[in-house]
C-alpha angles and dihedrals in degrees: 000000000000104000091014109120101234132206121285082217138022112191135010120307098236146076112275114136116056088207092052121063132174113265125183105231112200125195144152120316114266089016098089092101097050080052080053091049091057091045094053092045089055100031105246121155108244128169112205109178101215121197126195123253132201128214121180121206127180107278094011148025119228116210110215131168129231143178114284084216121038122230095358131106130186110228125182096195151156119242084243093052086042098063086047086066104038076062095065115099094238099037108106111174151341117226109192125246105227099180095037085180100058097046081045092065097039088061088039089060094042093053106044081046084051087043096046084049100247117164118236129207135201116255140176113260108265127216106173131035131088126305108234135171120215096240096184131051145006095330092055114162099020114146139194139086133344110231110178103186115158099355093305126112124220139194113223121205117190132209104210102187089058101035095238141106145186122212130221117213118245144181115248090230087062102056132087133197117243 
């Protein structure tokens, strides 16, 4: 597999097994695809947000993707499966998911933003702002925090569990208070 792109999700974003729960796998940096490589060889449903990259040589650029968020991997697993993967070499450590439909719905708007093309940025974690919901456009229904920093406006999304969080840009006309 080594070279091979490999998918940003296996398997379906939801709840749908009551043995099998969403757990925050967190691992070395730059090791995250070598986690996804054990989760594909034994079948276990992971989401790793991916972002381009660019690097510019010389003569060229070269595009490549990498996690959104380093070091971390979503896993919607079994304990059996679980163990499977504690027993991988770059795998460090689970951190379990209390509100698995928070964290649920954090991955669901990520990844129609990432469908529908949207670009994310990296953000600091907020705590505090005003909760707001995108009421126009493609990114309809999207819902976090509103950041305003040099006359742009940005939504903020939150992973709880990790205690980070990207931003989508947004128009001010499309947004709503919540």
């Amino acid at each position: 597999m080594a070279g091979k792109e490999i998918d940003e999700l296996f398997g379906k974003l939801e709840l749908c097994d009551k043995d099998k729960k969403w757990f925050v796998v967190y691992t070395r940096v730059r090791h995250e695809k070598k986690v996804v490589e054990q989760c594909i060889k034994n079948r276990i449903s992971y989401y790793l947000p991916l972002k381009d990259s660019v690097r510019r040589y010389k003569y060229r650029k070269i595009v490549f993707r990498k996690p959104l968020f380093p070091g971390y991997i979503f896993c919607y697993c079994n304990l059996d499966e679980k163990r499977k993967l504690k027993n991988s070499p770059p795998l460090t450590k689970f951190l379990d998911v209390i509100d698995q439909q928070s964290l649920l719905h954090s991955l669901k708007q990520i990844h129609k933003i990432k469908e529908c093309k949207g670009e994310l940025i990296p953000h600091k974690y907020l705590t505090r702002g005003r909760k707001v919901r995108i009421k126009h456009g493609i990114f309809t229904g999207i819902e976090g925090r509103i950041s305003k920093r040099k006359g742009l406006y940005r939504i903020v999304l939150n992973i709880n569990v990790i205690k980070q969080a990207v931003a989508l840009e947004a128009d001010i006309k499309d947004i709503e208070l919540l």
